[in-house]
C-alpha positions in Angstrom: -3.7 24.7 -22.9 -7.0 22.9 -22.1 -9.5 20.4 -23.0 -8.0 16.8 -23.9 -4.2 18.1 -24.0 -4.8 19.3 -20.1 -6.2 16.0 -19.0 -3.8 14.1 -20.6 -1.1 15.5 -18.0 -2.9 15.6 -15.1 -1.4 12.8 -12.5 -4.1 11.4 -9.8 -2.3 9.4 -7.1 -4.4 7.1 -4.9 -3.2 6.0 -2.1 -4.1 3.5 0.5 -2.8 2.6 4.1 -3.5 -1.4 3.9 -3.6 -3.1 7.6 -2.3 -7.0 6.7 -2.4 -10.1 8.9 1.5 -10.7 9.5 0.9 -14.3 8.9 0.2 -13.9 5.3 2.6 -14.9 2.7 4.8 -12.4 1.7 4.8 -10.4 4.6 6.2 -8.0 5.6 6.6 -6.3 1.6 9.4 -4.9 0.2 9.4 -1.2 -1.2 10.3 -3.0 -4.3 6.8 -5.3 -4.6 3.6 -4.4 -5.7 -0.5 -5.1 -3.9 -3.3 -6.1 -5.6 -5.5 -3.7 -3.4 -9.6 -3.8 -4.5 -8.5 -5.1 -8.2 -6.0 -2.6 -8.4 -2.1 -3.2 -9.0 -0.3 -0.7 -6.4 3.4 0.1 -5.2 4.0 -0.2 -2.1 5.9 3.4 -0.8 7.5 3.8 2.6 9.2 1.0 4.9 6.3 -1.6 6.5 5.7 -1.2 10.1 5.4 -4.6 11.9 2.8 -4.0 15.2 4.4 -7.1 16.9 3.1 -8.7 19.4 0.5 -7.4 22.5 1.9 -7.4 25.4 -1.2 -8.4 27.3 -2.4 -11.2 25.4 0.4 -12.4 23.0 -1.8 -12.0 20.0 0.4 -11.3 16.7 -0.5 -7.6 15.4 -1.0 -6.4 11.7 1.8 -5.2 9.2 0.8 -1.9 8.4 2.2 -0.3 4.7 1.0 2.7 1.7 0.4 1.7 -1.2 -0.5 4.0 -4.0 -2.1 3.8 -7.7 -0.1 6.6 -10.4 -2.2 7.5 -13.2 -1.3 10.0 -15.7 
């Protein structure tokens, strides 16, 4: 099997690792919510990690989550 059949099946997963601004609405997401990420619709995969606060200047840190793109 080949040709247009073949690439008809193949699956192409792009992922991303997206580093958001913990004040943002909707943050942290939920496995179950999708990203707009660059135009793209995305689900979000994996549990958010929340970088808290620094402990030497107080500044709130980034939520850090994937997010992959399934085509095929």
């Amino acid at each position: 099997m080949g040709g247009s059949q073949q690439q008809e099946r193949d699956t192409v997963i792009v992922g991303w690792t997206v580093y958001a601004p913990a004040d943002q609405p909707g943050m942290p997401p939920r496995t179950t919510d999708k990203a707009r990420i660059r135009g793209v619709d995305c689900e979000i995969t994996g549990e958010p990690g929340d970088w808290g606060r620094s402990p030497f200047t107080g500044t709130r840190g980034v939520i850090q989550f994937a997010a992959d793109r399934v085509t095929g």
